[in-house]
Biopython code that builds the backbone (N, CA, C, O; Angstrom):
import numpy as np
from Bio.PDB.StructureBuilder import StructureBuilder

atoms = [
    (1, "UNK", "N", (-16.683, -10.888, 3.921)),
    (1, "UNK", "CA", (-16.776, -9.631, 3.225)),
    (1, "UNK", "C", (-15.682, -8.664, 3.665)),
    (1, "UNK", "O", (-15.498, -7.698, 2.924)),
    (2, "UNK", "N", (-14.971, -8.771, 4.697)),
    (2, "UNK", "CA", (-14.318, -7.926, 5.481)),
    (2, "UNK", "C", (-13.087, -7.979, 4.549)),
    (2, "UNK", "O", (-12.226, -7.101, 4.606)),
    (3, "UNK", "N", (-13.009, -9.066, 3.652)),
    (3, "UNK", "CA", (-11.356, -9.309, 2.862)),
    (3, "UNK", "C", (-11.201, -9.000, 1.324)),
    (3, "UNK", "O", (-10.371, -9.395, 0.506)),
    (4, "UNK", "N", (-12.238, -8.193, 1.219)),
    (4, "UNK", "CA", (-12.811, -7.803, -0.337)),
    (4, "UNK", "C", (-11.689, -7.220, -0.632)),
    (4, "UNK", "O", (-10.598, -7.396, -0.090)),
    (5, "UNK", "N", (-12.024, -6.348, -1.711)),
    (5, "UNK", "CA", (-10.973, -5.461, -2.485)),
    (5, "UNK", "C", (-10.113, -4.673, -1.969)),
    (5, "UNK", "O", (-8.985, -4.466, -2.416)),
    (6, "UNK", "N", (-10.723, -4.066, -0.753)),
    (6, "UNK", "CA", (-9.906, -3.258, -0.117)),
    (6, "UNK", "C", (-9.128, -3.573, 1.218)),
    (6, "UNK", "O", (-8.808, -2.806, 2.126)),
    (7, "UNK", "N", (-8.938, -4.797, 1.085)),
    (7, "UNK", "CA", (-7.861, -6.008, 1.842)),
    (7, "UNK", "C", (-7.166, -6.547, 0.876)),
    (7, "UNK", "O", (-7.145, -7.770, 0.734)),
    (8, "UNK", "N", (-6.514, -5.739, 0.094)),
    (8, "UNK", "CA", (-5.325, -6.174, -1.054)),
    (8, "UNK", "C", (-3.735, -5.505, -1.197)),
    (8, "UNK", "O", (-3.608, -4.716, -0.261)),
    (9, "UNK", "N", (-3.219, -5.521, -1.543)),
    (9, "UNK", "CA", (-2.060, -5.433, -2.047)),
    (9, "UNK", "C", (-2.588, -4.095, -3.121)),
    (9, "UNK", "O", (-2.106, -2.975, -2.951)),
    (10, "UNK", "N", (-3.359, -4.292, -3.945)),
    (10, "UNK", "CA", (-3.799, -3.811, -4.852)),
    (10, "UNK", "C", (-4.635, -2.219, -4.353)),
    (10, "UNK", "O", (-4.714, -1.146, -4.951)),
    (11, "UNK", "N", (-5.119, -2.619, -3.142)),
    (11, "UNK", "CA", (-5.633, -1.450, -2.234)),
    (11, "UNK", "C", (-4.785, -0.970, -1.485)),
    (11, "UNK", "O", (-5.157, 0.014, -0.845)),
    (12, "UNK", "N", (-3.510, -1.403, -1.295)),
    (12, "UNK", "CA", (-2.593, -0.425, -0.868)),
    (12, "UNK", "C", (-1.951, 0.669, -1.736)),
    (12, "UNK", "O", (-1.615, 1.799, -1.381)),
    (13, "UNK", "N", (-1.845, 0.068, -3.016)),
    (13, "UNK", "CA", (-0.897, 1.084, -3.739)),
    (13, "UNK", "C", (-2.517, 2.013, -4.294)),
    (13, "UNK", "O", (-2.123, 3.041, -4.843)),
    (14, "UNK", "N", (-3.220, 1.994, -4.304)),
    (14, "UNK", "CA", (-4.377, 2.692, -4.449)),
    (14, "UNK", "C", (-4.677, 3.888, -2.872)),
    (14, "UNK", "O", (-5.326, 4.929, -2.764)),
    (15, "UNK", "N", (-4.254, 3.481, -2.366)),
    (15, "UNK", "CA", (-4.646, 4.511, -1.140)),
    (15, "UNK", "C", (-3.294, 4.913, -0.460)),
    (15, "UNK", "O", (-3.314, 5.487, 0.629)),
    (16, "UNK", "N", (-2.163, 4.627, -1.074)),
    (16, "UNK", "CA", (-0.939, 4.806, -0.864)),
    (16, "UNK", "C", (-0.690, 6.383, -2.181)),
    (16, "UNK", "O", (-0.377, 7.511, -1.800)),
    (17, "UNK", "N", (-0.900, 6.053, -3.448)),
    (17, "UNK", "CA", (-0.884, 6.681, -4.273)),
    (17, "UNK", "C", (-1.990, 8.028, -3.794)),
    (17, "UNK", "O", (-1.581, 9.189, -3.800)),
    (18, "UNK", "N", (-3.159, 7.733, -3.464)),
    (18, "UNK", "CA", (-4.293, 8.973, -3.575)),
    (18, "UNK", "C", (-3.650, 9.698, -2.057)),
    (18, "UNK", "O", (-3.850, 10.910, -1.990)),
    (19, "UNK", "N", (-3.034, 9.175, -1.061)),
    (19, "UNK", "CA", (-2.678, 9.916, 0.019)),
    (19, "UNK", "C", (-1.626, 11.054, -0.608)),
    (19, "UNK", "O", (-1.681, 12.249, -0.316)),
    (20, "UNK", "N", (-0.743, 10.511, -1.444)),
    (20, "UNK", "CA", (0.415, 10.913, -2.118)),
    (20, "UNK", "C", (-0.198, 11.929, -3.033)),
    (20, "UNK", "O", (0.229, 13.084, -3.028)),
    (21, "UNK", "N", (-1.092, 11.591, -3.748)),
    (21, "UNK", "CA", (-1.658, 13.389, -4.303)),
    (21, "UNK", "C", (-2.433, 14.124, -3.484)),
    (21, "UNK", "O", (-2.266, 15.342, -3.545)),
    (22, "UNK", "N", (-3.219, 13.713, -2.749)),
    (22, "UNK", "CA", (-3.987, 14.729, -1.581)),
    (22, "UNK", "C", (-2.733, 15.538, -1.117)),
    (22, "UNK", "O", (-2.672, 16.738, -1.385)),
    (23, "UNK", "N", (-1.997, 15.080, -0.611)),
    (23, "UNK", "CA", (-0.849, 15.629, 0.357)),
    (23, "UNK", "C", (-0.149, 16.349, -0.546)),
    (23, "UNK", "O", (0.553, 17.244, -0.076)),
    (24, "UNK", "N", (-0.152, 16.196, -1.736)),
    (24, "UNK", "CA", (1.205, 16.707, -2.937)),
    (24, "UNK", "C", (0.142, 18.190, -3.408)),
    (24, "UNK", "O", (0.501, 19.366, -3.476)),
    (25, "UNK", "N", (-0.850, 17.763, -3.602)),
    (25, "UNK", "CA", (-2.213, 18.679, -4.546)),
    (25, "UNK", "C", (-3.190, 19.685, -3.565)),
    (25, "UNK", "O", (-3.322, 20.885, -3.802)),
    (26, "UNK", "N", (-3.774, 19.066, -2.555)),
    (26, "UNK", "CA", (-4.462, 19.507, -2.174)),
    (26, "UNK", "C", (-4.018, 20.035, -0.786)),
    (26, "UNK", "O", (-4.737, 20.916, -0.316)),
    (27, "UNK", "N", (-2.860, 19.605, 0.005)),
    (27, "UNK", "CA", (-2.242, 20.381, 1.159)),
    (27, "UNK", "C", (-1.042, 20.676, 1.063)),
    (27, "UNK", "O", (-0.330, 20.660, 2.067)),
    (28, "UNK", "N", (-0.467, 21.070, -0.378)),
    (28, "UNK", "CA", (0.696, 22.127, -1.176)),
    (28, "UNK", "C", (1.714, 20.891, 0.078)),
    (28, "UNK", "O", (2.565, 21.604, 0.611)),
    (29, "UNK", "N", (1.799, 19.871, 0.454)),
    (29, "UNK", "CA", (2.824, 19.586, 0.709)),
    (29, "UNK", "C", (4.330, 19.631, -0.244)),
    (29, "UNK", "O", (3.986, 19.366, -1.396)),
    (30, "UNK", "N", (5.388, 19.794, -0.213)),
    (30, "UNK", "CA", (6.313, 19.553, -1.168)),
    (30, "UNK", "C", (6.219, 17.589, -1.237)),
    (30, "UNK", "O", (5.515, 16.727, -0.711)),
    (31, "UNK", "N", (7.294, 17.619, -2.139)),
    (31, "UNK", "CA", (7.030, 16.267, -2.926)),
    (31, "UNK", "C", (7.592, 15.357, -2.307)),
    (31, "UNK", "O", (7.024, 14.271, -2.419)),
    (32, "UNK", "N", (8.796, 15.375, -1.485)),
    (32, "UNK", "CA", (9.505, 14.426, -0.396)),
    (32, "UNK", "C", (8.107, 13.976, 0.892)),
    (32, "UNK", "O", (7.789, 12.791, 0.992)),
    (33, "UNK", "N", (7.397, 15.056, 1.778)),
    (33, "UNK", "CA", (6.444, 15.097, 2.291)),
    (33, "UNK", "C", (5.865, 13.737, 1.780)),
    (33, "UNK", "O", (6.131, 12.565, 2.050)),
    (34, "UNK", "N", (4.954, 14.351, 0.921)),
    (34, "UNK", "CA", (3.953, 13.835, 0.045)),
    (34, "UNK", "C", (4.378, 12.345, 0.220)),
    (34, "UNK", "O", (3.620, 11.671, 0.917)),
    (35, "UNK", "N", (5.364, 11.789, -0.253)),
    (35, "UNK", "CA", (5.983, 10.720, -0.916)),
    (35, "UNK", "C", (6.015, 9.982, 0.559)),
    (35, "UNK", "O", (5.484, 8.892, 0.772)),
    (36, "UNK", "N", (6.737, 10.770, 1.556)),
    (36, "UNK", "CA", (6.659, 9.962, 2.666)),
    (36, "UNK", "C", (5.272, 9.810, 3.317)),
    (36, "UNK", "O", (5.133, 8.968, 4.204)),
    (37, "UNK", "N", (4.277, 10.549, 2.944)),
    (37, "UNK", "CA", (3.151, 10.402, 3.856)),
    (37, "UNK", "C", (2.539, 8.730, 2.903)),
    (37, "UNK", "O", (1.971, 7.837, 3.533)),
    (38, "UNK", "N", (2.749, 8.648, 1.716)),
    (38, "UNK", "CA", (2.137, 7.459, 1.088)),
    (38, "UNK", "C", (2.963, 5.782, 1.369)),
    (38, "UNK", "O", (2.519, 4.635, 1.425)),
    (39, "UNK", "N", (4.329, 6.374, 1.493)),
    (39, "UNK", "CA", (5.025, 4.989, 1.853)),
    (39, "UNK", "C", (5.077, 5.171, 3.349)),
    (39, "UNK", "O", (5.780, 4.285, 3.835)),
    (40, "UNK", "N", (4.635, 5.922, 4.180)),
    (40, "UNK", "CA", (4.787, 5.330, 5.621)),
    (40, "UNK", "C", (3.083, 4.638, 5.683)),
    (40, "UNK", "O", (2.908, 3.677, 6.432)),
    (41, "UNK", "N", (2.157, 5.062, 5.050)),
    (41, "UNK", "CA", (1.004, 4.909, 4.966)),
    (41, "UNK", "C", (0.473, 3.284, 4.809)),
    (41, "UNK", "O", (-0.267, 2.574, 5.490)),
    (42, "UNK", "N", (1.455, 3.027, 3.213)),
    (42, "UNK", "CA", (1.856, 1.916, 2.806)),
    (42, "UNK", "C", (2.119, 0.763, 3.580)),
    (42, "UNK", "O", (1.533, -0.319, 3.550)),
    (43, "UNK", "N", (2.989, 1.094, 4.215)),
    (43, "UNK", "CA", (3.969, 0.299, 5.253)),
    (43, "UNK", "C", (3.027, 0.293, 6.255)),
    (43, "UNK", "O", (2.936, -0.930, 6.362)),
    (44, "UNK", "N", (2.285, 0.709, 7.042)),
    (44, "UNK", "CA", (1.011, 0.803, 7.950)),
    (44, "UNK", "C", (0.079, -0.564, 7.650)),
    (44, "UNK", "O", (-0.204, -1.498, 8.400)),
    (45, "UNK", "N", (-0.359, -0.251, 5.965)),
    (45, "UNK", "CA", (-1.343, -0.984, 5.701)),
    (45, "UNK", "C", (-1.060, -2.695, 5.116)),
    (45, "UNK", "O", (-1.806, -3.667, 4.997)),
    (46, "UNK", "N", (0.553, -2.437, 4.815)),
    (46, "UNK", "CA", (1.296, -3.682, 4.612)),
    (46, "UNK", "C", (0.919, -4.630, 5.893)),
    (46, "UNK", "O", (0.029, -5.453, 6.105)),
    (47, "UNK", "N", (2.273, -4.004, 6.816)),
    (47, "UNK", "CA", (1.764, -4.197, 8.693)),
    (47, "UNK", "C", (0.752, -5.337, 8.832)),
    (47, "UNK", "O", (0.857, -6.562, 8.888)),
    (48, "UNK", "N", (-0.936, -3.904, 8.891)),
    (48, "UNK", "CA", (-2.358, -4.668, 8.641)),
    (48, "UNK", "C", (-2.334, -6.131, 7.709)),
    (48, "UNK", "O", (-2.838, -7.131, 8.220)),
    (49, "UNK", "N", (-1.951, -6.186, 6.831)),
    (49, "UNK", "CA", (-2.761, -7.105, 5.470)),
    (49, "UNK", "C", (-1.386, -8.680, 6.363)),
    (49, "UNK", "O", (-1.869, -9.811, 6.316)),
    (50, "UNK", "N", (-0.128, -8.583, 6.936)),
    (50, "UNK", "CA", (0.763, -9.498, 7.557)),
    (50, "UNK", "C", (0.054, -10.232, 8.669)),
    (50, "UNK", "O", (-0.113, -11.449, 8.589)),
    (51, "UNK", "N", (-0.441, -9.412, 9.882)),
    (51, "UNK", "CA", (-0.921, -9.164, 10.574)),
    (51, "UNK", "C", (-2.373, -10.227, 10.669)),
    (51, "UNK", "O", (-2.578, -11.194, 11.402)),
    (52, "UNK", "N", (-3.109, -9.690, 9.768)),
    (52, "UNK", "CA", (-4.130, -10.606, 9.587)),
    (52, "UNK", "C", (-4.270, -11.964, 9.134)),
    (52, "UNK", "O", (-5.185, -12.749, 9.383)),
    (53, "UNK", "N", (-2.798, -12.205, 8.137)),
    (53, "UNK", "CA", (-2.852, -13.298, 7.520)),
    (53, "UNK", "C", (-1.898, -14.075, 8.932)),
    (53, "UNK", "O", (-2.407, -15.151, 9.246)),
    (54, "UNK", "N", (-0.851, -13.762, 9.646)),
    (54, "UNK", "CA", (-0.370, -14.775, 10.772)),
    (54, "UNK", "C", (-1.955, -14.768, 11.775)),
    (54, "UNK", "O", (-2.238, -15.852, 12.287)),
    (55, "UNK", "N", (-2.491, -14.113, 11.915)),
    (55, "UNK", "CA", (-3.887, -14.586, 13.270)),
    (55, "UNK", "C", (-4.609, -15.462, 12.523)),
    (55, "UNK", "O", (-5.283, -16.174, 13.267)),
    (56, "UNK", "N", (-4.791, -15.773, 11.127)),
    (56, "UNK", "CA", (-5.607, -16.730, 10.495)),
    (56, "UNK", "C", (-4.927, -17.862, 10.913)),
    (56, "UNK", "O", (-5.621, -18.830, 10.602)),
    (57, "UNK", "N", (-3.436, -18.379, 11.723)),
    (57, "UNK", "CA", (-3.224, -19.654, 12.014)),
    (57, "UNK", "C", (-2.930, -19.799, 13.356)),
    (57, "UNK", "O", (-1.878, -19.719, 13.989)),
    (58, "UNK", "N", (-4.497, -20.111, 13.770)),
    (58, "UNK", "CA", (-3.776, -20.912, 15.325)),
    (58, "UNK", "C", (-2.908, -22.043, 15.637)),
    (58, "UNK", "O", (-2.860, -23.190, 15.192)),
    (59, "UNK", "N", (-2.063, -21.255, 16.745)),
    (59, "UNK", "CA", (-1.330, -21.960, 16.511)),
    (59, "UNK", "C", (-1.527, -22.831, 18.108)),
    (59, "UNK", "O", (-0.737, -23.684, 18.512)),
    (60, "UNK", "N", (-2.669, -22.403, 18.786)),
    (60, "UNK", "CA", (-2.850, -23.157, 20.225)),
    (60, "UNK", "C", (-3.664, -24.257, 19.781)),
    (60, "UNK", "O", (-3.590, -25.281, 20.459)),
    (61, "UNK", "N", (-4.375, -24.255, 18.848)),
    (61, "UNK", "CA", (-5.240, -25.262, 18.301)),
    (61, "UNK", "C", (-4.813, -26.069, 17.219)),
    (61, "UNK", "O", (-5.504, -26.949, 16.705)),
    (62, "UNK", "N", (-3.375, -25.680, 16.797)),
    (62, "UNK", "CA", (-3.038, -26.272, 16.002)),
    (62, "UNK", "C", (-3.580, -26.274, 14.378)),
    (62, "UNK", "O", (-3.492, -27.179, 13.549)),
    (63, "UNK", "N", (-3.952, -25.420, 14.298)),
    (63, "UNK", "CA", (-5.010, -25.835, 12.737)),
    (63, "UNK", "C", (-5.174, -24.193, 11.576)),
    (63, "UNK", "O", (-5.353, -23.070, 12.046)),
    (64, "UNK", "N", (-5.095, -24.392, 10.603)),
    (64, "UNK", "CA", (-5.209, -23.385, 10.397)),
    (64, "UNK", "C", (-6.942, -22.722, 9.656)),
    (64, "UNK", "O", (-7.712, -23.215, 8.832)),
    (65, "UNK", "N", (-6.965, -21.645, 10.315)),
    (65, "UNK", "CA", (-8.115, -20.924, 9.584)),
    (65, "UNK", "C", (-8.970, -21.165, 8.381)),
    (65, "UNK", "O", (-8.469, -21.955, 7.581)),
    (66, "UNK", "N", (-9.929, -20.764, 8.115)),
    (66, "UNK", "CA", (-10.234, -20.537, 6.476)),
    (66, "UNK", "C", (-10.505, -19.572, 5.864)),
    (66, "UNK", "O", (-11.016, -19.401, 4.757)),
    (67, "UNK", "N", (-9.933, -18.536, 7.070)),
    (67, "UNK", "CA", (-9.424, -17.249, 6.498)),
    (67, "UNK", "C", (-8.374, -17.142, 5.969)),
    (67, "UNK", "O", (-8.197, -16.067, 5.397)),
    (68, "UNK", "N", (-7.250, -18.156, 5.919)),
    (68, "UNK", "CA", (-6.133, -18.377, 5.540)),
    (68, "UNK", "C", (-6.071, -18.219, 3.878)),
    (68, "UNK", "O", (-6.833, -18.605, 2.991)),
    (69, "UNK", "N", (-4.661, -17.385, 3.858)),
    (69, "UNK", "CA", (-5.213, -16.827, 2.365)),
    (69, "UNK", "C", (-5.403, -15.793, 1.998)),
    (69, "UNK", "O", (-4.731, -15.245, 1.124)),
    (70, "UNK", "N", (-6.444, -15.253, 2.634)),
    (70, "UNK", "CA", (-7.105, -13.856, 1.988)),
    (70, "UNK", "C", (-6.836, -12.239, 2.557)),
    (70, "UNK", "O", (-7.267, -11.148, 2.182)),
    (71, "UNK", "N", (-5.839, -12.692, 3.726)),
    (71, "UNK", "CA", (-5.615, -11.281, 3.582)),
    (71, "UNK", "C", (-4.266, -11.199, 3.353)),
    (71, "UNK", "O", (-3.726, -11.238, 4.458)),
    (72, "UNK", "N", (-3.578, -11.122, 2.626)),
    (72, "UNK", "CA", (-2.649, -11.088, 1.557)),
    (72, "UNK", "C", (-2.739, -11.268, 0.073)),
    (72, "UNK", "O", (-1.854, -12.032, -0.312)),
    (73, "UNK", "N", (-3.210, -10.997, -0.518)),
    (73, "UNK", "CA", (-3.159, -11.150, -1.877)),
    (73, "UNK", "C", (-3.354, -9.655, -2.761)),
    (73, "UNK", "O", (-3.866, -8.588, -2.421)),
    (74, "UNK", "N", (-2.662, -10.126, -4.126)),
    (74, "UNK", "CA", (-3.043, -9.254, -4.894)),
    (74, "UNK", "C", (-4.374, -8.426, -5.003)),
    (74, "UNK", "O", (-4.395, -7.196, -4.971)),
    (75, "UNK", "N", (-5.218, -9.033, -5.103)),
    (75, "UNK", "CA", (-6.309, -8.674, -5.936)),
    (75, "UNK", "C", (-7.632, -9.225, -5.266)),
    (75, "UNK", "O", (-7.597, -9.959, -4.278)),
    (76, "UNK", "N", (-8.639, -8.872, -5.795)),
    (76, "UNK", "CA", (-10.051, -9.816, -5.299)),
    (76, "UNK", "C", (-10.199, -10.324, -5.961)),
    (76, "UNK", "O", (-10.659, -9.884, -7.015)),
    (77, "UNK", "N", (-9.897, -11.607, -5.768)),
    (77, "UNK", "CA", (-10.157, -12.512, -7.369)),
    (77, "UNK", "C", (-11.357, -12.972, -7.451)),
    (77, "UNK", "O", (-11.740, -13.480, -8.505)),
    (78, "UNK", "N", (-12.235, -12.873, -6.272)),
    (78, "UNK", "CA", (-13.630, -13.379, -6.194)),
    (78, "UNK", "C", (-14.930, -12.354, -7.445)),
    (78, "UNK", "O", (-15.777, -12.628, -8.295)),
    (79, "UNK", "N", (-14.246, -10.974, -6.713)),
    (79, "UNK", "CA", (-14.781, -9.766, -7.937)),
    (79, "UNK", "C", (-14.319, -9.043, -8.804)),
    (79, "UNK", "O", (-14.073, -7.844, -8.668)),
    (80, "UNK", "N", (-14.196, -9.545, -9.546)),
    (80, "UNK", "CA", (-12.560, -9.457, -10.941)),
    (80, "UNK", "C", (-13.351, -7.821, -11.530)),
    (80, "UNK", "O", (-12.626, -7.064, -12.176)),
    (81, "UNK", "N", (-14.570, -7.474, -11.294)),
    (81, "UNK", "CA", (-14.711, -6.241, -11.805)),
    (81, "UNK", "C", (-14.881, -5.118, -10.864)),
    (81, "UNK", "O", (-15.172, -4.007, -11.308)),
    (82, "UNK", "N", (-14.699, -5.345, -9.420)),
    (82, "UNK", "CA", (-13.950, -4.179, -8.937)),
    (82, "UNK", "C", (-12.794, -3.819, -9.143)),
    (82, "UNK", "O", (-12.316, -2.714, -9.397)),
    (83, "UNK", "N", (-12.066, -5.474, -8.941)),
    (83, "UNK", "CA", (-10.405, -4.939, -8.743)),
    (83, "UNK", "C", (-10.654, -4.639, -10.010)),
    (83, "UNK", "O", (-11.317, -3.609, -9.893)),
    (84, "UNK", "N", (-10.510, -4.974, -11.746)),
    (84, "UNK", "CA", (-10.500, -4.081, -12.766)),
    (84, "UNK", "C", (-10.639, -2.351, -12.209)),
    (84, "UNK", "O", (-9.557, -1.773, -12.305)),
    (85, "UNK", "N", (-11.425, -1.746, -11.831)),
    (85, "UNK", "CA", (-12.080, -0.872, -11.691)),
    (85, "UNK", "C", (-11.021, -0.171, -10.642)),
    (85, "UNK", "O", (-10.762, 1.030, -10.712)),
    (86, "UNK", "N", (-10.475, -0.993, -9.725)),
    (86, "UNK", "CA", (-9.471, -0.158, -8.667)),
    (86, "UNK", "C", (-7.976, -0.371, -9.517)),
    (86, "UNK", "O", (-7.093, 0.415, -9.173)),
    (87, "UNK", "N", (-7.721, -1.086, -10.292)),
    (87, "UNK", "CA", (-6.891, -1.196, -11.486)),
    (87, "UNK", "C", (-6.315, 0.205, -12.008)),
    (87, "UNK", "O", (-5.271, 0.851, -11.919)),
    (88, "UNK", "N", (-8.070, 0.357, -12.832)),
    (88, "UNK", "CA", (-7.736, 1.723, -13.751)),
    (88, "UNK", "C", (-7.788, 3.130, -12.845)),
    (88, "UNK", "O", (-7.459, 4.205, -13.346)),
    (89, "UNK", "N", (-8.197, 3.020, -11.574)),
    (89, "UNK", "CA", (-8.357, 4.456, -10.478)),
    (89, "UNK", "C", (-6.872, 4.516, -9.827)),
    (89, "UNK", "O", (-6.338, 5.602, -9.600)),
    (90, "UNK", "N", (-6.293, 3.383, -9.564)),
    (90, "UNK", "CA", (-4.912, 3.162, -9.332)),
    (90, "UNK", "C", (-3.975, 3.550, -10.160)),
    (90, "UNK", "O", (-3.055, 4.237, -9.716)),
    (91, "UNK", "N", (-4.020, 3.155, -11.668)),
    (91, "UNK", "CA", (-3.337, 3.709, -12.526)),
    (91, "UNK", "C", (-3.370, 5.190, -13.248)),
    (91, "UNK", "O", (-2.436, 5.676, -13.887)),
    (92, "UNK", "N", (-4.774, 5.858, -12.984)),
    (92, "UNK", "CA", (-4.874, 7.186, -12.952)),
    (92, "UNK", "C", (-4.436, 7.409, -11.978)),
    (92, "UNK", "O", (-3.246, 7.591, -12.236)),
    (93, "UNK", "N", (-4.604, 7.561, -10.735)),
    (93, "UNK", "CA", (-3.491, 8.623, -9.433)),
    (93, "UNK", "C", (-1.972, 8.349, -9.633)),
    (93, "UNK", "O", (-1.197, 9.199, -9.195)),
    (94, "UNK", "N", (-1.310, 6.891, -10.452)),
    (94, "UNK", "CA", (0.031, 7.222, -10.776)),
    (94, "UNK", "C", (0.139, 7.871, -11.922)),
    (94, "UNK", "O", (1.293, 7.985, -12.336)),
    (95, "UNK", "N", (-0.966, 8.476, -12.762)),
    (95, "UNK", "CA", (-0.840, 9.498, -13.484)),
    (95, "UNK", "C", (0.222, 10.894, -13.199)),
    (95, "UNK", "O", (1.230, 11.340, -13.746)),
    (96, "UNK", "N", (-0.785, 11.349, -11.814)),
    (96, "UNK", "CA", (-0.659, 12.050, -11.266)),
    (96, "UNK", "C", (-0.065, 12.765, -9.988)),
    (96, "UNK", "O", (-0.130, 13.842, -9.394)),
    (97, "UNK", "N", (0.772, 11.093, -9.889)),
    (97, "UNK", "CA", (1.495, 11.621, -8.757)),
    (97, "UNK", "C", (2.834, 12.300, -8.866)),
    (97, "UNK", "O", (3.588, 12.104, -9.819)),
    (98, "UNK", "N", (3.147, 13.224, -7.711)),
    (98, "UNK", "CA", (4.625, 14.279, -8.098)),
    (98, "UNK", "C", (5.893, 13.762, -8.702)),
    (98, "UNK", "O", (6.042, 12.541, -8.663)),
    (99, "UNK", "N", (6.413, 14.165, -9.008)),
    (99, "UNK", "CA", (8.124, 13.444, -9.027)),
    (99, "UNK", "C", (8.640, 12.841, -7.487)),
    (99, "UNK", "O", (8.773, 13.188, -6.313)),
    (100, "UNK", "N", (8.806, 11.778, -8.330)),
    (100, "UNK", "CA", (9.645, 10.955, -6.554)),
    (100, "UNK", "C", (11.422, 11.265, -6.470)),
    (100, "UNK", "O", (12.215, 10.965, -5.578)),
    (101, "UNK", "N", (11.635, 11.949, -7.720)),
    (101, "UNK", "CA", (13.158, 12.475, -7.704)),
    (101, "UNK", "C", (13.339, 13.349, -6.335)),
    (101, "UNK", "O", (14.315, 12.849, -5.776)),
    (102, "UNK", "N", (12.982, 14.121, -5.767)),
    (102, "UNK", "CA", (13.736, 14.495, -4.377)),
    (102, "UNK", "C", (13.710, 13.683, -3.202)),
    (102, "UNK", "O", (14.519, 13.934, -2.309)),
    (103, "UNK", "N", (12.714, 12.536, -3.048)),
    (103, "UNK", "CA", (12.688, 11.556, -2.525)),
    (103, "UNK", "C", (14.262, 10.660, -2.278)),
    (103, "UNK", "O", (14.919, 10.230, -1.331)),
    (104, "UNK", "N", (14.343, 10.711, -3.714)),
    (104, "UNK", "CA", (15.451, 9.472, -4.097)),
    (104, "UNK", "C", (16.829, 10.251, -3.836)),
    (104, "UNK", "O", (17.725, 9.607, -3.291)),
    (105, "UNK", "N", (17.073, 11.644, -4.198)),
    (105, "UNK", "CA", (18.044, 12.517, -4.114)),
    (105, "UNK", "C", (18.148, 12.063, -2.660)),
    (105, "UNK", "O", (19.176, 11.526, -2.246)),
    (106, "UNK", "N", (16.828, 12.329, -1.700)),
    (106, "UNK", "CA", (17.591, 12.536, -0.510)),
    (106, "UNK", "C", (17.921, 11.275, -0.059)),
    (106, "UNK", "O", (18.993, 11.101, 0.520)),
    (107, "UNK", "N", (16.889, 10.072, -0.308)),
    (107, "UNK", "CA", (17.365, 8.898, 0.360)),
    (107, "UNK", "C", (18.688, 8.812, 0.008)),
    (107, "UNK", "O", (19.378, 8.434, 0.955)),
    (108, "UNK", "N", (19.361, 9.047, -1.111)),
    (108, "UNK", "CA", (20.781, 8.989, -1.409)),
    (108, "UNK", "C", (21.700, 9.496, -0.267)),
    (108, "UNK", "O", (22.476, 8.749, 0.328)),
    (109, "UNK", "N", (21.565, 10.745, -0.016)),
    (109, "UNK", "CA", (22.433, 11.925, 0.423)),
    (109, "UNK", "C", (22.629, 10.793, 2.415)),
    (109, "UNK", "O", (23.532, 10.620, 3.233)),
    (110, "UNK", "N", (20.973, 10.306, 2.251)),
    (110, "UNK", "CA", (21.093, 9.954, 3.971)),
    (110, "UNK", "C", (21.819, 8.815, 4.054)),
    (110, "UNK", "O", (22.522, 8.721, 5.060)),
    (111, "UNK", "N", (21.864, 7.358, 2.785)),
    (111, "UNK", "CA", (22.140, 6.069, 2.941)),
    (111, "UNK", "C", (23.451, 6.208, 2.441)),
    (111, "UNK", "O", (24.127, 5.980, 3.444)),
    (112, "UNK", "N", (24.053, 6.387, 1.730)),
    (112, "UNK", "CA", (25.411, 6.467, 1.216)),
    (112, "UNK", "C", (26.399, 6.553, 2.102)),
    (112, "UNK", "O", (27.306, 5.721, 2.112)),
    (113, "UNK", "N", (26.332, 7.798, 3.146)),
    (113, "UNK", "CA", (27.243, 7.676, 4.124)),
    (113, "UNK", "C", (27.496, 6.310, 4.958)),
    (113, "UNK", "O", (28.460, 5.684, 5.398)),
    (114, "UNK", "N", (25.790, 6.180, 4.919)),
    (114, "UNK", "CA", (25.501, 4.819, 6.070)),
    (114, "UNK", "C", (26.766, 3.535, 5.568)),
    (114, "UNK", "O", (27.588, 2.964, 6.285)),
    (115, "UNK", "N", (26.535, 3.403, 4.207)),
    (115, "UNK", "CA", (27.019, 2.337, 3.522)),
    (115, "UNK", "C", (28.855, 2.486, 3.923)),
    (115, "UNK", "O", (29.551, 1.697, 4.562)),
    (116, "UNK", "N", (29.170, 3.560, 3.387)),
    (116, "UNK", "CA", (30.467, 3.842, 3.315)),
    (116, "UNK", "C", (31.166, 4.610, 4.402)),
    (116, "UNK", "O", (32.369, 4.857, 4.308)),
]
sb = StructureBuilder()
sb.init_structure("model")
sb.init_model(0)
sb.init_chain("A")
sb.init_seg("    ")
for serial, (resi, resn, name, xyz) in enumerate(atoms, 1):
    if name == "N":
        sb.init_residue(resn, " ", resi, " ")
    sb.init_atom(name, np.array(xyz, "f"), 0.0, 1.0, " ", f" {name:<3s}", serial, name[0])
structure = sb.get_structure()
């Protein structure tokens, strides 16, 4: 039960996105803020979902898990009508999330030099 819906891929950009309007909406962060509080968030919960899927293979025992699998994936494919359901709540908060244009302005302004 621990690898349900909200051990997905699908539950990241869902709690990646709603961090990103809390922070944008509800604590007047500006929109760069905002944006970084959801992709460092992201990247946190990525981390987690890697994380779990290399400990599913021992490798002192040689064998792998039968947890193997499940914490990486898209979706819950076991309960096709939550993930539906975190689908359409996912695709409403990218309704609503800020412009990622000052985001991108700045990643520009910082990587460009890097490059050149």
């Amino acid at each position: 039960m621990h690898r349900g819906i909200f051990h997905s891929i699908l539950a990241l950009c869902f709690f990646s996105f709603a961090i990103i309007c809390v922070s944008y909406y509800f604590l007047q962060q500006n929109p760069i803020y905002a944006w970084l509080n959801g992709v460092f968030l992201g990247l946190g919960f990525l981390v987690h979902l890697i994380l779990d899927e290399m400990y599913s293979v021992d490798l002192a025992n040689r064998r792998i898990k039968k947890s193997f699998g499940t914490a990486l994936k898209l979706f819950n494919y076991k309960n096709i009508p939550s993930s539906l359901a975190m689908v359409i709540f996912t695709l409403l908060l990218y309704w609503f999330l800020p412009p990622a244009l000052p985001l991108l302005a700045l990643s520009e302004r910082i990587l460009v030099p890097l490059v050149f």
